[in-house]
Backbone as CSV, one residue per row, in Angstrom:
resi,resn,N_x,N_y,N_z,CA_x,CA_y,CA_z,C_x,C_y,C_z
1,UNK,0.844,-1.169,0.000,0.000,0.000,0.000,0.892,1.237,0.000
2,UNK,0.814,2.343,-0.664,1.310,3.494,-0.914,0.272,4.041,-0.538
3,UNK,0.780,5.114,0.324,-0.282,6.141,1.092,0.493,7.588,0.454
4,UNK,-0.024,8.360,-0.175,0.008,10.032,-0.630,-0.579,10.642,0.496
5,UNK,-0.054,11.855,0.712,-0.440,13.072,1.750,-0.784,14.512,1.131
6,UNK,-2.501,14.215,0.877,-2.949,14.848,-0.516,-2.706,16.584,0.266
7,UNK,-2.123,16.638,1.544,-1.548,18.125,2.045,-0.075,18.779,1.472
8,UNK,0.405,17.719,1.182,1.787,17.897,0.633,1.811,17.975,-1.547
9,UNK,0.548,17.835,-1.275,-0.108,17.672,-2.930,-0.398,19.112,-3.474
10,UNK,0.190,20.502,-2.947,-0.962,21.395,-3.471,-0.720,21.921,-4.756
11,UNK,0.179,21.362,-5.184,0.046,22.259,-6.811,0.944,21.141,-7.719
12,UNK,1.098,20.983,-8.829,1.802,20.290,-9.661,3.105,19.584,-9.200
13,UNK,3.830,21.061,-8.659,5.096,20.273,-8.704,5.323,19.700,-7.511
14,UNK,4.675,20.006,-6.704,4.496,19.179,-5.405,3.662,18.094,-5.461
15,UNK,2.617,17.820,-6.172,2.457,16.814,-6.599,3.052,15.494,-7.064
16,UNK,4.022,15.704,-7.880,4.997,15.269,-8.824,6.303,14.409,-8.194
17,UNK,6.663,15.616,-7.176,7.598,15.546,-5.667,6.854,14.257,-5.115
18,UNK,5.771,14.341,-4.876,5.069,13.046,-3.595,5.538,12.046,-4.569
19,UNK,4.555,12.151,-5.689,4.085,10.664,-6.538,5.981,10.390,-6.525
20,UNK,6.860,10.910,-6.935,8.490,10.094,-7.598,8.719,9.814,-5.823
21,UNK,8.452,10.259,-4.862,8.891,9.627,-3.758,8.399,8.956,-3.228
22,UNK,7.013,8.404,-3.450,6.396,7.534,-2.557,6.415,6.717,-3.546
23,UNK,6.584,6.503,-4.973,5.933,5.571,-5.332,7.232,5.141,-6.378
24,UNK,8.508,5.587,-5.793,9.758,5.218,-6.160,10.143,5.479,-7.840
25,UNK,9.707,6.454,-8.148,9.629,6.747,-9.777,11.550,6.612,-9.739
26,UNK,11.486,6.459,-11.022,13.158,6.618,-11.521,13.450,8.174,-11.560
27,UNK,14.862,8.439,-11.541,15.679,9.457,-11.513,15.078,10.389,-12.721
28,UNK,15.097,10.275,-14.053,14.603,10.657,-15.466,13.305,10.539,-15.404
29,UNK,12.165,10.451,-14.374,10.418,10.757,-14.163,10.286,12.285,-14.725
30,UNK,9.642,12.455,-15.732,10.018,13.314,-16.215,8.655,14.925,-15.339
31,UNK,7.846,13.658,-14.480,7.234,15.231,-13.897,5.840,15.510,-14.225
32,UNK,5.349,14.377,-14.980,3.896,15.353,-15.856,3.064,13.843,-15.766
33,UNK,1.782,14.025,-16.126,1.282,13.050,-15.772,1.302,11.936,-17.406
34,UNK,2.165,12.413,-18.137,2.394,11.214,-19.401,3.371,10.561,-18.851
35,UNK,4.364,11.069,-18.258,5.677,10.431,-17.324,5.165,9.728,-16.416
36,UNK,4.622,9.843,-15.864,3.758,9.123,-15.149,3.254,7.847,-15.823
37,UNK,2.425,8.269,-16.237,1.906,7.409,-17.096,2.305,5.654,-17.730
38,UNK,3.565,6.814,-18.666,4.836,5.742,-18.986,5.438,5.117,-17.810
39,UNK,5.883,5.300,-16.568,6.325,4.526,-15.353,5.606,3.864,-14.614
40,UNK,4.379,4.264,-14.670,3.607,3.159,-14.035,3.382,1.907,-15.596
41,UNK,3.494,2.322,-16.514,3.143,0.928,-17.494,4.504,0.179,-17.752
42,UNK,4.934,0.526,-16.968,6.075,-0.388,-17.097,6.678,-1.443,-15.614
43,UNK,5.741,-1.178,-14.693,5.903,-2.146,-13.581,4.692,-2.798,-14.191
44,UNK,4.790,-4.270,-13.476,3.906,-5.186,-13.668,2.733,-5.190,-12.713
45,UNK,3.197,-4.841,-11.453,2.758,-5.253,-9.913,1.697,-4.557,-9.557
46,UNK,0.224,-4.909,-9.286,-0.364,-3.955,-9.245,-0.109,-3.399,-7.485
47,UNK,-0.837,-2.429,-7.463,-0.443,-1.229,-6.378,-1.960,-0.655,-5.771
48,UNK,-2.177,-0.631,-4.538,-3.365,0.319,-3.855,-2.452,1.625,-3.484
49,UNK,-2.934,2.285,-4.038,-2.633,3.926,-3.630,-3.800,4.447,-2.837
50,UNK,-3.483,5.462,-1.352,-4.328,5.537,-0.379,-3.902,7.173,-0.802
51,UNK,-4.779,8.566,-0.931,-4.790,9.391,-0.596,-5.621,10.287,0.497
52,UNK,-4.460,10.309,1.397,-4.914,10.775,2.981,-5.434,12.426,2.398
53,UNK,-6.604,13.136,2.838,-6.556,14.621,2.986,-6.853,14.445,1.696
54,UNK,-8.058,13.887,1.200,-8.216,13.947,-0.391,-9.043,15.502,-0.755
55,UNK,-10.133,15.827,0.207,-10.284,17.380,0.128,-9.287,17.919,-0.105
56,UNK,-8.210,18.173,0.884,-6.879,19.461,-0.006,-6.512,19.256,-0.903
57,UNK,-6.110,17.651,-1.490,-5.841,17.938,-2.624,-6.175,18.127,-3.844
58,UNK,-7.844,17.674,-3.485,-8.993,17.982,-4.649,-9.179,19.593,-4.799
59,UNK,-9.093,20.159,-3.804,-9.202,21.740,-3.842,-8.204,22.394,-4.285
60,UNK,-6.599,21.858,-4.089,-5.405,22.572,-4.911,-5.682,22.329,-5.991
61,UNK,-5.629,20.846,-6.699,-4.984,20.314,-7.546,-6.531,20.298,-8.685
62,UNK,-7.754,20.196,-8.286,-8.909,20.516,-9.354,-9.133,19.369,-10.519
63,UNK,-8.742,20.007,-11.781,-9.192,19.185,-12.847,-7.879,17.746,-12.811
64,UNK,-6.514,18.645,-12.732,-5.384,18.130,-12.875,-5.371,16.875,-11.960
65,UNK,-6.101,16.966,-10.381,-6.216,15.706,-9.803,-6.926,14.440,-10.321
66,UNK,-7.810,15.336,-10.901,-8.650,13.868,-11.333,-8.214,13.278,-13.004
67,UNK,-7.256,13.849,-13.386,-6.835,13.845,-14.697,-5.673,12.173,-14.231
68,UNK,-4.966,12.828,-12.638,-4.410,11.908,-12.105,-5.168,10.884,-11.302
69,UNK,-6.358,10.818,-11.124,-6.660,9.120,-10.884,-7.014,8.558,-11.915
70,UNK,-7.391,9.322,-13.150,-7.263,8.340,-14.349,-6.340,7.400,-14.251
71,UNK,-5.092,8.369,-14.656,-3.742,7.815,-14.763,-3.554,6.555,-14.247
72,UNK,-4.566,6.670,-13.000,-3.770,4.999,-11.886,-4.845,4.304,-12.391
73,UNK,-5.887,4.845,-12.264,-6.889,3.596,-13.070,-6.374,3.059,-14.405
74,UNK,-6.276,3.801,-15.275,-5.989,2.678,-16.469,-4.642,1.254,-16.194
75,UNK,-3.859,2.402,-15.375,-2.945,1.454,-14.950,-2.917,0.070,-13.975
76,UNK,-4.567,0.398,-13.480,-4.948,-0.983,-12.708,-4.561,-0.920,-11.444
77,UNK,-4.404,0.675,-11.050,-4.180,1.083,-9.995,-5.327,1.658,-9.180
78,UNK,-5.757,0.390,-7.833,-7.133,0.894,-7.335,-6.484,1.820,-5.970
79,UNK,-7.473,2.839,-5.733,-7.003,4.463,-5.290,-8.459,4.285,-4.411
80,UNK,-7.613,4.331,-2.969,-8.857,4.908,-1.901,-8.367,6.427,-1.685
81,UNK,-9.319,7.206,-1.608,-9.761,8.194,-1.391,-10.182,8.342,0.534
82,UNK,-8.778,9.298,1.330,-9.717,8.998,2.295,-9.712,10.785,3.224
């Protein structure tokens, strides 16, 4: 389980910051949610991602957050919201 601290989430690049550290992205993660994208389709393993404080980060982060639970969904990445 990977737990995000959707307080430490409030804008892009802090965003970006959580996801390559909690969720061990490579050095060259390039930051955006296609980079993303591409690094999660390349592990096999699926993953529960927990975002603690999902209000703050739904309120920083807006369209761009939910642009990012796509991201984990297609990837077969199931995401509690808490």
């Amino acid at each position: 389980m990977i737990i995000l601290d959707g307080k430490r989430m409030g804008d892009r690049d802090a965003l970006h910051a959580e996801l390559k550290e909690k969720l061990g992205l490579p050095s060259y993660y390039g930051g955006n949610l296609d980079a993303l994208n591409d690094c999660l389709g390349e592990r096999r393993e699926n993953a529960l991602v927990v975002i603690r404080d999902f209000g703050d980060f739904a309120e920083s982060c807006g369209a761009y957050g939910m642009k990012l639970l796509r991201v984990f969904n297609d990837n077969g990445i199931q995401v509690i919201l808490d």
